[in-house]
KOLMI-115864 format. One record per atom (N, C-alpha, C): residue number from 1; residue in one letter; atom name; x, y, z. Coordinates in steps of 0.05 Angstrom, whole numbers. Layout:
N
{atom NUM 'A' 'CA' {X Y Z}}
...
//
This chain:
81
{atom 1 'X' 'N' {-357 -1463 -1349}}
{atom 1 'X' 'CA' {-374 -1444 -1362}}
{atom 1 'X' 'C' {-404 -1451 -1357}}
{atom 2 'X' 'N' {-417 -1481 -1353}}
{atom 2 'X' 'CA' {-428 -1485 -1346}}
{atom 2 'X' 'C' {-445 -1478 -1330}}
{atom 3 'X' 'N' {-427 -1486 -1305}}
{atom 3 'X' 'CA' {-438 -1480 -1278}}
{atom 3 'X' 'C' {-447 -1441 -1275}}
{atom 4 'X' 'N' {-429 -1430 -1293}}
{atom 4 'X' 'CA' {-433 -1403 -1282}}
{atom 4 'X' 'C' {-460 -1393 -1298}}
{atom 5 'X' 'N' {-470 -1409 -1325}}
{atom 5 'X' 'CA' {-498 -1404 -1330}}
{atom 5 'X' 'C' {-512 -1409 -1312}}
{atom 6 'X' 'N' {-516 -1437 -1306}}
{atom 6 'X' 'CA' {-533 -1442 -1289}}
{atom 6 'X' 'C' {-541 -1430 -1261}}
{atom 7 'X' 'N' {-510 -1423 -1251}}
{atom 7 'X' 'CA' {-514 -1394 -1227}}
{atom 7 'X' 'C' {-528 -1371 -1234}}
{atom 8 'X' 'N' {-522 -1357 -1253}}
{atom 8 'X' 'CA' {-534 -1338 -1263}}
{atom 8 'X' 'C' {-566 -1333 -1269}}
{atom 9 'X' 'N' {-569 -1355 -1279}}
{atom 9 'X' 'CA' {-601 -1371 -1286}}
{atom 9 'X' 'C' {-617 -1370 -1252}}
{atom 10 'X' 'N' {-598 -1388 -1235}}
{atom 10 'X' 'CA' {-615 -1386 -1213}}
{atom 10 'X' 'C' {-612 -1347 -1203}}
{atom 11 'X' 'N' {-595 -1343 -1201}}
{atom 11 'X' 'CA' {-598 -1311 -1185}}
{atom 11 'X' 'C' {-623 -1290 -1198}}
{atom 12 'X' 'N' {-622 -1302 -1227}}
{atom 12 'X' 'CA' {-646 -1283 -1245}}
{atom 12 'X' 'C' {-666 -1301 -1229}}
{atom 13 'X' 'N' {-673 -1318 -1226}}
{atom 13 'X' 'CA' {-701 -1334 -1228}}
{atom 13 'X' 'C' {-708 -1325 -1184}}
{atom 14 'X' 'N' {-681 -1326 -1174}}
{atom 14 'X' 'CA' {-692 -1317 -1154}}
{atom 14 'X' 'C' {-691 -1279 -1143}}
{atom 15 'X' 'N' {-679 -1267 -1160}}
{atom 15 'X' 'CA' {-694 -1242 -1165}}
{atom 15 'X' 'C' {-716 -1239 -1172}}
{atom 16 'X' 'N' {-728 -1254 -1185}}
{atom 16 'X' 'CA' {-755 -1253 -1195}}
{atom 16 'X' 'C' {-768 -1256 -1175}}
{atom 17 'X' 'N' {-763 -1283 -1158}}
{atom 17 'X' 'CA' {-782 -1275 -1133}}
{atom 17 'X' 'C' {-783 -1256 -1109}}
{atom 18 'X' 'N' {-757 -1248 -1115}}
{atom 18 'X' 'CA' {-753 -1216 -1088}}
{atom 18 'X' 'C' {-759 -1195 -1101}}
{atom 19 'X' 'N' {-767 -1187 -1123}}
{atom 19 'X' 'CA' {-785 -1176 -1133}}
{atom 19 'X' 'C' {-807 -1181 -1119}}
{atom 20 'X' 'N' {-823 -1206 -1130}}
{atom 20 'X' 'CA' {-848 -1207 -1124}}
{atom 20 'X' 'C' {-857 -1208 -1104}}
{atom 21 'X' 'N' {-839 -1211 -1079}}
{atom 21 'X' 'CA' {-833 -1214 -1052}}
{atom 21 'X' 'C' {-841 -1188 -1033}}
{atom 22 'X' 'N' {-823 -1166 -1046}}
{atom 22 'X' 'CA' {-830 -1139 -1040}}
{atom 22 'X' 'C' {-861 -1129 -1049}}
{atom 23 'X' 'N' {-863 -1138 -1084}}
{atom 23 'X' 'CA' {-888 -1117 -1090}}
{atom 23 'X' 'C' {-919 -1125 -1074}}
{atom 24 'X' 'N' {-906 -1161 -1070}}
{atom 24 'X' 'CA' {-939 -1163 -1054}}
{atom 24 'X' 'C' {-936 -1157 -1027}}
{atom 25 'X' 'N' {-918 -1157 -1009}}
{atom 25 'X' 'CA' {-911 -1134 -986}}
{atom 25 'X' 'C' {-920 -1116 -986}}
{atom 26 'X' 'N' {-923 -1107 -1000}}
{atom 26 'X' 'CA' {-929 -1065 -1005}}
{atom 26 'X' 'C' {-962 -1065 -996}}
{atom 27 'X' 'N' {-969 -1079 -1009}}
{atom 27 'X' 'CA' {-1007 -1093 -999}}
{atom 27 'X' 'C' {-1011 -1100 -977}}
{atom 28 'X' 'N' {-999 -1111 -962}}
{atom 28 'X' 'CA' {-1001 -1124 -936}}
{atom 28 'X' 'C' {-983 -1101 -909}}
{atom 29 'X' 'N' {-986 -1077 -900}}
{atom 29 'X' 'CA' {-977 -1066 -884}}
{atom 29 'X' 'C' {-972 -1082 -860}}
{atom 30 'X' 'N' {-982 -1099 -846}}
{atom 30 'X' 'CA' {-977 -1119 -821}}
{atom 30 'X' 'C' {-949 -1120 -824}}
{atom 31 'X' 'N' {-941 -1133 -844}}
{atom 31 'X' 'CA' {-921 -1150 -848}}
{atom 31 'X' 'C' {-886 -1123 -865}}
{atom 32 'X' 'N' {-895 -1100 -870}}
{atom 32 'X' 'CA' {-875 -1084 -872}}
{atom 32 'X' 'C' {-842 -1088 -857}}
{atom 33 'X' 'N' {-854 -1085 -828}}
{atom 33 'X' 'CA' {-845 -1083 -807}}
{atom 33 'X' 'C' {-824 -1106 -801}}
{atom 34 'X' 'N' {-825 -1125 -822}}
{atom 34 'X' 'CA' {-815 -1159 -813}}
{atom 34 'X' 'C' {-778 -1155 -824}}
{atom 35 'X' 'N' {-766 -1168 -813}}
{atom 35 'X' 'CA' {-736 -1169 -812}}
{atom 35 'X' 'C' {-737 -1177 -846}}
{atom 36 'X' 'N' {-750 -1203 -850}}
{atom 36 'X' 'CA' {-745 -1214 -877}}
{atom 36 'X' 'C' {-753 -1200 -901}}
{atom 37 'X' 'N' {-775 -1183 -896}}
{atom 37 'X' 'CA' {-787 -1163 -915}}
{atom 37 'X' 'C' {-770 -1136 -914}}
{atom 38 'X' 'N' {-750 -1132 -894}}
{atom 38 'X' 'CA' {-743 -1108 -896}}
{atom 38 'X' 'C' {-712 -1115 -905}}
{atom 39 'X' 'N' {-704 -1143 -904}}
{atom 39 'X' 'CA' {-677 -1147 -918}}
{atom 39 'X' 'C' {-681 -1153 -955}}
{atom 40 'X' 'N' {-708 -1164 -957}}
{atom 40 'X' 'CA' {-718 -1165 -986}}
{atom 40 'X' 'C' {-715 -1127 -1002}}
{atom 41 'X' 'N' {-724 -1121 -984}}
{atom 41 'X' 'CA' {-728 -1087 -996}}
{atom 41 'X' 'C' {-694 -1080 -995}}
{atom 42 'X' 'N' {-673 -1087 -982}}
{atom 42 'X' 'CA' {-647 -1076 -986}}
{atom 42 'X' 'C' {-641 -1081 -1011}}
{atom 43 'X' 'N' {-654 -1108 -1023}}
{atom 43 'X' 'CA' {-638 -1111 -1051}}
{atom 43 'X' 'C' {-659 -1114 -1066}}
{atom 44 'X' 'N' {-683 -1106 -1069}}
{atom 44 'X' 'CA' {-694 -1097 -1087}}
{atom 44 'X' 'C' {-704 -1070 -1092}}
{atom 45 'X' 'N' {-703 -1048 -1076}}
{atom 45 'X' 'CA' {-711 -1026 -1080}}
{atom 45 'X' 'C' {-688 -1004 -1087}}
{atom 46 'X' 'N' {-667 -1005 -1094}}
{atom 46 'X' 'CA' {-653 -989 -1109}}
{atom 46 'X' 'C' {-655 -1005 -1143}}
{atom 47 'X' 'N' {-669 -1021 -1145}}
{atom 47 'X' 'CA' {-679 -1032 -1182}}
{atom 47 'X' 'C' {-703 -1018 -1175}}
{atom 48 'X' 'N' {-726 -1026 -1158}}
{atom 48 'X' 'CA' {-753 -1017 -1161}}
{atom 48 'X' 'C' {-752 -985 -1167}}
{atom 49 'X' 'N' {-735 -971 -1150}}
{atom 49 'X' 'CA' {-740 -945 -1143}}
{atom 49 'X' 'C' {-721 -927 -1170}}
{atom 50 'X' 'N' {-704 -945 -1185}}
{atom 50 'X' 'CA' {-695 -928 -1205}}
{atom 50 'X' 'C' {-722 -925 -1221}}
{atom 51 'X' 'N' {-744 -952 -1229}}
{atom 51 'X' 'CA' {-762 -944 -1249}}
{atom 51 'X' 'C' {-783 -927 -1232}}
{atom 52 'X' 'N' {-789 -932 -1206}}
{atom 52 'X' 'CA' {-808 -915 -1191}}
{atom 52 'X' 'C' {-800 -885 -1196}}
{atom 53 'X' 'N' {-778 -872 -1205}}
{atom 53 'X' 'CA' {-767 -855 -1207}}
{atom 53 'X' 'C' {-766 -840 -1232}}
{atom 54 'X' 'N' {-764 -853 -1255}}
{atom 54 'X' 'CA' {-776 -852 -1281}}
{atom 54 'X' 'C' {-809 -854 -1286}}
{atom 55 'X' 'N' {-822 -864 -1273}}
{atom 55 'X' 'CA' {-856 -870 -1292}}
{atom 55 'X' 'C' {-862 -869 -1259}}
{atom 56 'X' 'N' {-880 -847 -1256}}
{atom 56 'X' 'CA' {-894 -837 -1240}}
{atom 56 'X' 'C' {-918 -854 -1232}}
{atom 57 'X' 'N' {-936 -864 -1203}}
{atom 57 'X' 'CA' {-958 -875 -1209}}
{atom 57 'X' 'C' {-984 -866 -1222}}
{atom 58 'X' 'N' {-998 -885 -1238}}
{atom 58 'X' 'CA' {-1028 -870 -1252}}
{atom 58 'X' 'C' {-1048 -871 -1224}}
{atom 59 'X' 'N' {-1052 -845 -1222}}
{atom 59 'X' 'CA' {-1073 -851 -1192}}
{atom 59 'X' 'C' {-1065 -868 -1167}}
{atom 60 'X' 'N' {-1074 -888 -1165}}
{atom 60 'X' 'CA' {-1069 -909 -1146}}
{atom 60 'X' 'C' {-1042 -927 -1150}}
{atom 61 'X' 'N' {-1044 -930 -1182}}
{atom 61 'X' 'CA' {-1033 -946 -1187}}
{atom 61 'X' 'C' {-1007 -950 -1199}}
{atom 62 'X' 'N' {-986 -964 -1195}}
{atom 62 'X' 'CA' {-957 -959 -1194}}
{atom 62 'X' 'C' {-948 -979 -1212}}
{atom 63 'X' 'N' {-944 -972 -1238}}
{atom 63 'X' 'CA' {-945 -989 -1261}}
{atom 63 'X' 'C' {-906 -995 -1269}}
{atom 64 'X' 'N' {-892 -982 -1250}}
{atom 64 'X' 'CA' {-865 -991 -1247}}
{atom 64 'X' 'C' {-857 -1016 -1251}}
{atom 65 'X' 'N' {-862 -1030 -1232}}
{atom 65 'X' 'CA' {-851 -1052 -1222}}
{atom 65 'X' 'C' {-857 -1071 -1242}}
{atom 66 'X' 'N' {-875 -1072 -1266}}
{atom 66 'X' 'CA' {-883 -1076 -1282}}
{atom 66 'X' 'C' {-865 -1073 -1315}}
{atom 67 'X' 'N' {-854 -1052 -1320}}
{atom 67 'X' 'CA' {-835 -1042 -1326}}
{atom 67 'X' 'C' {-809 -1052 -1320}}
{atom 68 'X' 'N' {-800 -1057 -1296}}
{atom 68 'X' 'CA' {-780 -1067 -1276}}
{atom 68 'X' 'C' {-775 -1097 -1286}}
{atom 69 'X' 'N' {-789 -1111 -1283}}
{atom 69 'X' 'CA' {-798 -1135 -1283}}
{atom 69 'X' 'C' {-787 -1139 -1319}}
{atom 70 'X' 'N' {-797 -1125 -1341}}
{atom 70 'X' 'CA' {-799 -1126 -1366}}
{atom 70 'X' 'C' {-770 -1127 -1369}}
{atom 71 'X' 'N' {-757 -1103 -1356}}
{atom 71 'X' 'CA' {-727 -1099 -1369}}
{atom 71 'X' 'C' {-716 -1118 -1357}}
{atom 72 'X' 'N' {-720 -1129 -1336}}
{atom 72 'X' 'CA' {-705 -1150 -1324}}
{atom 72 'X' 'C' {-695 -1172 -1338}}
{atom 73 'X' 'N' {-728 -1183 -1349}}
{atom 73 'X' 'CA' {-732 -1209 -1377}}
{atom 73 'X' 'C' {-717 -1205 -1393}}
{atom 74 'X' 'N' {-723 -1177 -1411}}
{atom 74 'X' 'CA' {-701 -1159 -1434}}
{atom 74 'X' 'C' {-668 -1177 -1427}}
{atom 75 'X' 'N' {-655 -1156 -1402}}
{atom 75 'X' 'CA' {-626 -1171 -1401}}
{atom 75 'X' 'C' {-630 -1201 -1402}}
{atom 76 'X' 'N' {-642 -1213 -1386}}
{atom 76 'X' 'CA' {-639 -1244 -1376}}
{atom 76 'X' 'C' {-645 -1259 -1412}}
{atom 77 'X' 'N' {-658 -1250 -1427}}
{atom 77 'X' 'CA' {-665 -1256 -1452}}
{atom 77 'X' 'C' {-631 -1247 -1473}}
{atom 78 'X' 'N' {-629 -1227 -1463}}
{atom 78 'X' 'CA' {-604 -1213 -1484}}
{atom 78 'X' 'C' {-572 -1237 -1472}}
{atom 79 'X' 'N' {-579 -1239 -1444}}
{atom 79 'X' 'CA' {-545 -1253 -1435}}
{atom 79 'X' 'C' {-551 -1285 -1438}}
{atom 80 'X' 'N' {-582 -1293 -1440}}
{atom 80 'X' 'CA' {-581 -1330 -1448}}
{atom 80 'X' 'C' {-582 -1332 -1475}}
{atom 81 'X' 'N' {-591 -1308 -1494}}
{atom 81 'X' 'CA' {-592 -1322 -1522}}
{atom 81 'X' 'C' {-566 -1332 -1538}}
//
């Protein structure tokens, strides 16, 4: 039982960085194009793009992922307590 928290723990903690992986991608167009950035977007952009899909951006700015990020904590908070 153990071990399978602690799996779980790491898969959330490294979602968190393929998250963050993609959103600072999005800034940097050079790097779109890259094998590793475009295998990051296979498994993060059907999460990003359900909230991109709900909450529209303000102007420029794309306050999703933000959102995304929140409900993520929400579960990971609801399945360790």
């Amino acid at each position: 039982m153990f071990a399978l928290y602690k799996f779980c723990k790491a898969a959330f903690s490294i979602y968190y960085i393929l998250l963050s992986i993609d959103i600072l991608a999005s800034w940097v167009p050079e790097i779109n194009e890259s094998k590793f950035i475009r295998a990051v977007r296979v498994l993060t952009q059907p999460y990003l793009g359900f909230f991109r899909g709900i909450i529209p951006p303000i102007g420029m700015i794309d306050f999703s992922p933000l959102v995304a990020f929140g409900v993520l904590y929400l579960i990971q908070a609801l399945l360790f307590s």
